[in-house]
C-alpha positions as CSV (number, residue, x, y, z in Angstrom):
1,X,15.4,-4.8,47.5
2,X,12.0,-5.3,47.1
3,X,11.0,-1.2,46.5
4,X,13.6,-1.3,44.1
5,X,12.0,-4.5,42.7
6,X,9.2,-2.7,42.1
7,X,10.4,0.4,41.0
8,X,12.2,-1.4,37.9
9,X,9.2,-3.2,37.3
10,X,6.8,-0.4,37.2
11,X,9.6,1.3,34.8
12,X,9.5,-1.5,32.8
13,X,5.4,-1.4,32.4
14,X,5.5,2.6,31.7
15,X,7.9,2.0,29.0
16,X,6.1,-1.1,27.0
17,X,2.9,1.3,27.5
18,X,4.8,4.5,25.5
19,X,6.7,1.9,23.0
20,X,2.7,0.5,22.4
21,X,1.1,3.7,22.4
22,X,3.9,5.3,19.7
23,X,3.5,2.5,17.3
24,X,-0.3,2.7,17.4
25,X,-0.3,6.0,17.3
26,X,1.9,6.2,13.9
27,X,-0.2,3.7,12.3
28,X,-3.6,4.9,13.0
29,X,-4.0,7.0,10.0
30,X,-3.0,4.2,7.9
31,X,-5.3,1.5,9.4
32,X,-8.2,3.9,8.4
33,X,-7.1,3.7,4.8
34,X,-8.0,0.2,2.9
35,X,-6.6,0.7,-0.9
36,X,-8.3,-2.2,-2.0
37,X,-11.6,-1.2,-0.2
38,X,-11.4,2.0,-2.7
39,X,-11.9,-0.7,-5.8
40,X,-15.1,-1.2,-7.4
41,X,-13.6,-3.6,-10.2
42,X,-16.5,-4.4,-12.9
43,X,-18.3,-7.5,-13.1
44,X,-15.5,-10.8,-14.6
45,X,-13.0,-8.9,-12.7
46,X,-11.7,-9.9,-9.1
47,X,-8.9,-7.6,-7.0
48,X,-5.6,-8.6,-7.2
49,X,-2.7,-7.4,-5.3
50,X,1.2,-7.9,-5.1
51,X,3.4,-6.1,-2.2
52,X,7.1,-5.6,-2.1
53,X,8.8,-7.7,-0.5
54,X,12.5,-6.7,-0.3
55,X,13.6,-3.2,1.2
56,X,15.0,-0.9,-1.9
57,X,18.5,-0.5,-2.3
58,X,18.6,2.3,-4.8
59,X,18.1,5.6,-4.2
60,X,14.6,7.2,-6.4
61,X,14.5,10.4,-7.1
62,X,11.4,10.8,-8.8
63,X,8.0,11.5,-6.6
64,X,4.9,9.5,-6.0
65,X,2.9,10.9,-8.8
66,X,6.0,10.5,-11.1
67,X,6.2,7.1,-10.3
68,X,2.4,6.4,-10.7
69,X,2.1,8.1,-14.1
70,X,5.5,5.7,-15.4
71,X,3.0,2.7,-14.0
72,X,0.4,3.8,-15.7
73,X,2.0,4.8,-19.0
74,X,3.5,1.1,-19.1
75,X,-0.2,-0.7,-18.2
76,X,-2.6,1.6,-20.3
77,X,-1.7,5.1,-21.2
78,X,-5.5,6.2,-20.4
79,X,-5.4,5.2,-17.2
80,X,-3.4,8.7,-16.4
81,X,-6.1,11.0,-16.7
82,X,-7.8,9.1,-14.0
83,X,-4.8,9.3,-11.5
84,X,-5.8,11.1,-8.0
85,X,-4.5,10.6,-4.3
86,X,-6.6,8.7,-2.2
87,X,-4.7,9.2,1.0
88,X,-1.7,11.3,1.6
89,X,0.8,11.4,4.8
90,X,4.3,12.8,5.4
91,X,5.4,8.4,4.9
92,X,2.8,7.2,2.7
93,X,0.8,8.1,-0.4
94,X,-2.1,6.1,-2.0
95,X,-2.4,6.9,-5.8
96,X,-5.9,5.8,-7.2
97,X,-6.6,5.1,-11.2
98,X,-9.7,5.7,-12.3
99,X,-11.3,4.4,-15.9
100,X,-14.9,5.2,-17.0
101,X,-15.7,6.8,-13.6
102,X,-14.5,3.8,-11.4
103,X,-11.4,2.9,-9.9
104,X,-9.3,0.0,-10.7
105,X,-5.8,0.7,-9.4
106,X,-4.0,1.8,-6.1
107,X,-0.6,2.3,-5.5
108,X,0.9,2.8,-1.8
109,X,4.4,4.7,-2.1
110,X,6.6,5.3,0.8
111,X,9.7,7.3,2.1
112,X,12.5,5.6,2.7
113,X,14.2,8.2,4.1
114,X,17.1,9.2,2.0
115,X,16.3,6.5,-0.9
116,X,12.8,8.7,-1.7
117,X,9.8,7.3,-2.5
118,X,9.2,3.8,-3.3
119,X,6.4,1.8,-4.6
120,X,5.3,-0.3,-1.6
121,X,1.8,-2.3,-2.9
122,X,-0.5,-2.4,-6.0
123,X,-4.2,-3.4,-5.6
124,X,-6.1,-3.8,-9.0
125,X,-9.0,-5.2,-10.6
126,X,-8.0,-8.1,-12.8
127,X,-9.6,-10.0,-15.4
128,X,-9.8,-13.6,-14.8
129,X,-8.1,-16.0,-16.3
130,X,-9.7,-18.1,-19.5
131,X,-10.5,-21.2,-18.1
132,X,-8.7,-23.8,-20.4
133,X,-10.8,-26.8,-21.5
134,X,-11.1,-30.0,-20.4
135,X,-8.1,-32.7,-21.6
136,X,-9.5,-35.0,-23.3
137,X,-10.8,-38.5,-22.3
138,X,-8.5,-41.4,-23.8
């Protein structure tokens, strides 16, 4: 009873270990990558970022660069000829914008298997909001 005990719980250990060991293993590559770390937003600008936060439902037919040049085109149409990949996996792709030789945008796409490729995360540098003025003493 006991050797069988300890058989089951020695199983048990050796298959946590693998399960651990798989899940690291797939997200190594992507801990190396920080989009926002890729920024170098200009002075009066901060970073700003906004994930998705529901699984798509839709299937996308259209690939990562497809998808980054519609972002683009509907922000600032010169922010195209700046567009280059910052990191690239068979899951993943980071899309980076440049303007006037530094970058202000990332996008992170990734597969969803048969629904394609789906914008997961923008990081950008933002302008700050106009402080409004103080009300008015009365």
């Amino acid at each position: 009873m006991r050797r069988t005990f300890l058989r089951l719980l020695g199983l048990a250990i050796a298959a946590t270990a693998l399960i651990t060991y798989i899940n690291w293993a797939g997200r190594r590559d992507e801990a190396r990558f920080n989009p926002a770390g890729s920024l170098q937003c200009a002075g009066g600008t901060q970073i700003a970022g906004a994930q998705a936060t529901t699984a798509p439902t839709t299937r996308e037919t259209r690939t990562p660069d497809q998808l980054a040049e519609a972002w683009a085109n509907a922000r600032n149409p010169e922010l195209v000829a700046g567009k280059h990949r910052l990191f690239d996996s068979d899951d993943r792709v980071d899309i980076g914008f440049d303007r006037r030789a530094h970058t202000v945008a990332v996008l992170t796409f990734r597969t969803r298997g048969a629904l394609g490729w789906h914008l997961e995360a923008v990081v950008a540098c933002q302008g700050q909001p106009a402080r409004s003025p103080a009300p008015a003493a009365t």
